[in-house]
C-alpha positions as CSV (number, residue, x, y, z in Angstrom):
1,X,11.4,-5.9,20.1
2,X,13.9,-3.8,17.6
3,X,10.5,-1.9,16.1
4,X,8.8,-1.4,19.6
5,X,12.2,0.1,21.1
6,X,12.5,2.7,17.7
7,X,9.2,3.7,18.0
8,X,9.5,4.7,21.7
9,X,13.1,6.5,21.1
10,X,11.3,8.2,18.6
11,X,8.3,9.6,20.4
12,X,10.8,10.2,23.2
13,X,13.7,11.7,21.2
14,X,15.9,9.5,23.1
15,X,19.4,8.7,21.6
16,X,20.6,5.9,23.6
17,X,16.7,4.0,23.0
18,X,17.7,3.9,19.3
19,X,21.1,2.5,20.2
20,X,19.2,-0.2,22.0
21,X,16.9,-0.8,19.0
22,X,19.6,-1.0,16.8
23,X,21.3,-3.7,18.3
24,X,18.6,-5.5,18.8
25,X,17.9,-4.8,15.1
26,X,21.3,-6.5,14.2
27,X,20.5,-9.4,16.7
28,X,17.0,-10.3,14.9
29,X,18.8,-9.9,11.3
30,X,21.1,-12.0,11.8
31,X,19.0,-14.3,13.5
32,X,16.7,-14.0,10.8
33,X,19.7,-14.6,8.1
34,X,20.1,-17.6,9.7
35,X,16.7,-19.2,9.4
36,X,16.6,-17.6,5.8
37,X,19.3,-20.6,5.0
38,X,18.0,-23.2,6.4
39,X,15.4,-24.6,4.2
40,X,13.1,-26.3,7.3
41,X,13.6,-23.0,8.9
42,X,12.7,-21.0,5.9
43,X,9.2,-22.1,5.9
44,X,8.2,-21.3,9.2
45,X,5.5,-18.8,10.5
46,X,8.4,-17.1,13.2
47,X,10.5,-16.7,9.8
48,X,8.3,-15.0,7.9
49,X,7.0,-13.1,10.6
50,X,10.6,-12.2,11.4
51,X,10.8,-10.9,7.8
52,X,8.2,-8.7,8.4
53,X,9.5,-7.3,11.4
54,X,12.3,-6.1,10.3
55,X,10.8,-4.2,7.5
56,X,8.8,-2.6,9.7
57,X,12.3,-1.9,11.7
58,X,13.7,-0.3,8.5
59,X,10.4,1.9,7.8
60,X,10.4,3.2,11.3
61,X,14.3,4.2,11.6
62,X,15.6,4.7,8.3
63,X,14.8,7.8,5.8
64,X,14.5,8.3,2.0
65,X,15.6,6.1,-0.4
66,X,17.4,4.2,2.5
67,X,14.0,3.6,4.0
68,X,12.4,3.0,0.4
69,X,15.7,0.1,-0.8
70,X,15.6,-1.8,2.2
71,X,11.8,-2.2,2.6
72,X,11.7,-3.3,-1.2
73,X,14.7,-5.5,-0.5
74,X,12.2,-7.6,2.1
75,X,9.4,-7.6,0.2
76,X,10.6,-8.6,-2.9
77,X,12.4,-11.3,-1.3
78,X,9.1,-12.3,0.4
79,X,8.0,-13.7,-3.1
80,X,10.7,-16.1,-2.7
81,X,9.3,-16.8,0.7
82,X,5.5,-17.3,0.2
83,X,6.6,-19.8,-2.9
84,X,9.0,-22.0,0.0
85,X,5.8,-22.1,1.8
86,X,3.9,-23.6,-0.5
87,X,0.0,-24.6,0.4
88,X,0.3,-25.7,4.2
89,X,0.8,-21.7,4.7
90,X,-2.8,-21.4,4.4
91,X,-3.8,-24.1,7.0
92,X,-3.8,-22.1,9.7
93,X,-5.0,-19.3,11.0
94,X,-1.8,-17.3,11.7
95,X,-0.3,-18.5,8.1
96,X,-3.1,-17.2,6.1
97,X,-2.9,-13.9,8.2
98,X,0.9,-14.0,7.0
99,X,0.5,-14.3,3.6
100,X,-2.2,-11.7,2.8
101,X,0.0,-9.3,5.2
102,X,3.0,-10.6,3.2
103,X,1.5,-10.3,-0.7
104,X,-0.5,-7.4,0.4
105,X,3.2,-5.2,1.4
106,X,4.6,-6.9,-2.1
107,X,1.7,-5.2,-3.9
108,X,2.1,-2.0,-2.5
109,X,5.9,-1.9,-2.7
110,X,5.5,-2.7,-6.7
111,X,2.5,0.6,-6.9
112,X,5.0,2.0,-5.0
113,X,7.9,1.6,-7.4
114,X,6.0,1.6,-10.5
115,X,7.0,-2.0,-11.0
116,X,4.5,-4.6,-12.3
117,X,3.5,-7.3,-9.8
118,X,5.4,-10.5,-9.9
119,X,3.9,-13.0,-12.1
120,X,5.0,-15.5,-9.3
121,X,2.8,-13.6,-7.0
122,X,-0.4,-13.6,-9.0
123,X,0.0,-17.3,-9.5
124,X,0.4,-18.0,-5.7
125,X,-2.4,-15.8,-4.9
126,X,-4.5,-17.2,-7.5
127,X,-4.2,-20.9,-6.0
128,X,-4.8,-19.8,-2.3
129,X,-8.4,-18.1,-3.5
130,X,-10.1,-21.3,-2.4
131,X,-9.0,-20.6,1.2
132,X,-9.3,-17.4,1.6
133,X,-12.9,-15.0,2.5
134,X,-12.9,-13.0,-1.1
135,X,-15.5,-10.9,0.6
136,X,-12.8,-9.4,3.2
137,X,-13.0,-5.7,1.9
138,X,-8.6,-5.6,1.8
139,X,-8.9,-8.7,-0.5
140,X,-11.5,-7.1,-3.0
141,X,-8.7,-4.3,-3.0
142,X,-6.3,-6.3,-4.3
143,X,-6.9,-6.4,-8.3
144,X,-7.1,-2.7,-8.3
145,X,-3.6,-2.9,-6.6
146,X,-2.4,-5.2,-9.1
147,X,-3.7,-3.0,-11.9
148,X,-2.0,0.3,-10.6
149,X,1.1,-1.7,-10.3
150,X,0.9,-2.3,-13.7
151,X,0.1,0.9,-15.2
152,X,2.8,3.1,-13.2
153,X,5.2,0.5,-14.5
154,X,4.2,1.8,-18.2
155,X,4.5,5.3,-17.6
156,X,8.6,5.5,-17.9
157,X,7.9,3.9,-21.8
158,X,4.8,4.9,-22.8
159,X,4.7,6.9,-26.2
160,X,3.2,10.2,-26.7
161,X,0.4,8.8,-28.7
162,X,-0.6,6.8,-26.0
163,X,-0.8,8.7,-23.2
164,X,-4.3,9.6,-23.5
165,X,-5.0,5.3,-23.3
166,X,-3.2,5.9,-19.5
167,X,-5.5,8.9,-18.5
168,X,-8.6,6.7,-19.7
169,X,-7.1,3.7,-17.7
170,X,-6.8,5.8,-14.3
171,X,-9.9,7.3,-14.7
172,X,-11.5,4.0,-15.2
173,X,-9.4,2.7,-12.2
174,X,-9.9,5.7,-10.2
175,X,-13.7,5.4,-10.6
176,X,-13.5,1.6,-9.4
177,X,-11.4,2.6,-6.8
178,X,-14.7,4.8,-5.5
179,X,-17.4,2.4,-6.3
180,X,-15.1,0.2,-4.2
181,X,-15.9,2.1,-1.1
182,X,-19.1,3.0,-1.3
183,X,-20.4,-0.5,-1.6
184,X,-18.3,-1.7,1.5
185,X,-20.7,-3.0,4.3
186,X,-22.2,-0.9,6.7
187,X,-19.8,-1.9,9.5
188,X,-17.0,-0.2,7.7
189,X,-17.7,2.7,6.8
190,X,-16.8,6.2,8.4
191,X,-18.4,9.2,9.6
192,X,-17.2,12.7,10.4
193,X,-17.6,14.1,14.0
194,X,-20.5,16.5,14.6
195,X,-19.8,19.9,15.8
196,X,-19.8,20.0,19.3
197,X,-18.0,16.0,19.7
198,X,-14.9,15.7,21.2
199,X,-12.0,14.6,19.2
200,X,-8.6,14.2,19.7
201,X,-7.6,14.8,16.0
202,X,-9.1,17.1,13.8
203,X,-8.2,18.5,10.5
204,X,-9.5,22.2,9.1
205,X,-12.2,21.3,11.3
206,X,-12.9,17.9,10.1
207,X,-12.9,14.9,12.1
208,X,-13.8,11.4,10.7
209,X,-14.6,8.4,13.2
210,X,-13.7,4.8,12.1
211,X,-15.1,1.8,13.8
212,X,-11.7,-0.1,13.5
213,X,-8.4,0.6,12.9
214,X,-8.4,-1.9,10.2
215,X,-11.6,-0.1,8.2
216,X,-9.7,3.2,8.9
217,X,-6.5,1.3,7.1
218,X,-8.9,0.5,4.6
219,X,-10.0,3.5,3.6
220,X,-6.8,5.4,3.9
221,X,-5.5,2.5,0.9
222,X,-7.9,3.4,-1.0
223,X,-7.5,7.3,-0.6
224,X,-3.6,6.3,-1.7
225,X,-4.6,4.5,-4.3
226,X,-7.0,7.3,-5.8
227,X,-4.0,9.8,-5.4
228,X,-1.7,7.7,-7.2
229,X,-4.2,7.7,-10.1
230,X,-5.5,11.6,-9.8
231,X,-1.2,12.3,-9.8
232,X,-1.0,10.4,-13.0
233,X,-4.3,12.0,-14.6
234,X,-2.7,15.4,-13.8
235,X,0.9,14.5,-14.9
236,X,0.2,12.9,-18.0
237,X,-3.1,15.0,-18.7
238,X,-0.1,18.3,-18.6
239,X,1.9,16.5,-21.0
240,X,-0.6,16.3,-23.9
241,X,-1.5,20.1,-23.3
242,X,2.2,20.8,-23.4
243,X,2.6,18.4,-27.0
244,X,-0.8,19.4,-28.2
245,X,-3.7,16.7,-28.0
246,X,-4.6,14.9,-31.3
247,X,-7.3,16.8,-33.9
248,X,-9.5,13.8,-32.9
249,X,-9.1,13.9,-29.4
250,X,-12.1,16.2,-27.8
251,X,-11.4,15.2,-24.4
252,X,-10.9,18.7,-22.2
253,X,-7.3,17.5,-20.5
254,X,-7.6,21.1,-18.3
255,X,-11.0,20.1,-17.0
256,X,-9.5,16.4,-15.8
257,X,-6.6,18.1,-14.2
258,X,-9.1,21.0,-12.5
259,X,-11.2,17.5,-11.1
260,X,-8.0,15.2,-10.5
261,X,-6.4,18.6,-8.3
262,X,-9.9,19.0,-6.4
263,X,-9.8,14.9,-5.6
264,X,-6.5,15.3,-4.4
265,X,-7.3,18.2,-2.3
266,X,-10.3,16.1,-0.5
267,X,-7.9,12.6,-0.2
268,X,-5.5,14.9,1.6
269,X,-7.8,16.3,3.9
270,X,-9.6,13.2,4.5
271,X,-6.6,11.2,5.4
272,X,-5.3,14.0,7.8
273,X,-8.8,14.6,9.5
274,X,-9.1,10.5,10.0
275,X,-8.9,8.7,13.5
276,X,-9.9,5.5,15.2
């Protein structure tokens, strides 16, 4: 209920709403605290959905890094979580919906944070494959995740010399990322608005149609996950201009940054022109 209340004082601008959603914020966590240390509590669906929840609370209401700590903070702690659960998670219907919602925010939060996915995480996700539909599109997503995870967590170390190994990596990923998309069934795909249709949302004209909201959230993750890697072409390609490449190296690091700037410019529109 906290998250439904604090999106309606929100659209409505209404002070005493959020009030309301707080407190019923602070009723669920410590509701949810309490569950958390009980060990036959721990491992049920209401618990983790609870989890959940209240991450979605603490995106909703609170701002900047605030926002960005506590969200981590629940889905990092969600590792612990899905490992408590163990298999019988993925007997059911509702668990296995849990846990790909649940790895699938843990995933993001470490692309997010330019933190390498959990080794824990892989391993749990590796053994639930048998029960789970690898051909979902949002599954198939999920090694490229893994991968940009991994390669924003280098960038902080990386040497000089091997910065041109990253901009070969998120070009490669990048690439993926598109081929990705384009081979997605028919049933998922997009299409823009023709002149004349009525739309409630356009965007310098633009208006794409989805026919779900979840292959409209599909498509916007992979339009964030091609930013992320167009940002680190650009970044890292500025760097080796600024250094000087290697006598060796030929590749044309203003050229990549001219393409990576012009993907970024249609992912921006794209995602701002997109409705259900």
């Amino acid at each position: 209920m906290a998250a439904s209340v604090a999106s309606l004082a929100l659209k409505c601008s209404d002070g005493n709403l959020m009030k309301q959603a707080r407190m019923h914020y602070a009723k669920a966590l410590c509701q949810t605290n309490k569950c958390l240390s009980s060990t036959d509590l721990a491992v049920q669906d209401s618990t983790l959905a609870a989890v959940l929840l209240l991450g979605l609370f603490e995106a909703i209401v609170f701002t900047g890094q605030q926002s960005l700590d506590s969200w981590n903070a629940h889905t990092v702690g969600a590792v612990e979580l899905l490992r408590l659960r163990g298999p019988k998670q993925l007997e059911t219907p509702l668990g296995r919906t849990l846990f790909l919602h649940s790895s699938g925010n843990i995933r993001t939060s470490c692309a997010h944070t330019k933190r390498a996915v959990p080794p824990r995480l892989l391993q749990l996700f590796e053994s639930a494959k048998p029960m789970l539909d690898l051909s979902d599109p949002f599954l198939m997503t999920a090694p490229i995740v893994d991968r940009v995870a991994s390669l924003r967590s280098r960038i902080e170390r990386v040497h000089d010399q091997n910065r041109r190994d990253l901009v070969w990596e998120a070009l490669d990923l990048d690439i993926e990322t598109l081929r990705l998309g384009q081979g997605v069934a028919e049933d998922w795909k997009f299409t823009a608005r023709l002149p004349g249709q009525s739309s409630r949302l356009t965007y310098k004209g633009i208006s794409l149609r989805y026919p779900s909201l979840r292959a409209l959230r599909y498509w916007n993750a992979l339009r964030i996950i091609r930013m992320f890697l167009n940002d680190l072409v650009w970044v890292q390609s500025s760097k080796i201009l600024q250094q000087g490449p290697d006598l060796d190296d030929e590749t044309d690091y203003e050229e990549l940054q001219t393409s990576a700037k012009r993907n970024m410019s249609t992912l921006v529109v794209e995602v701002l022109a997109s409705c259900a």
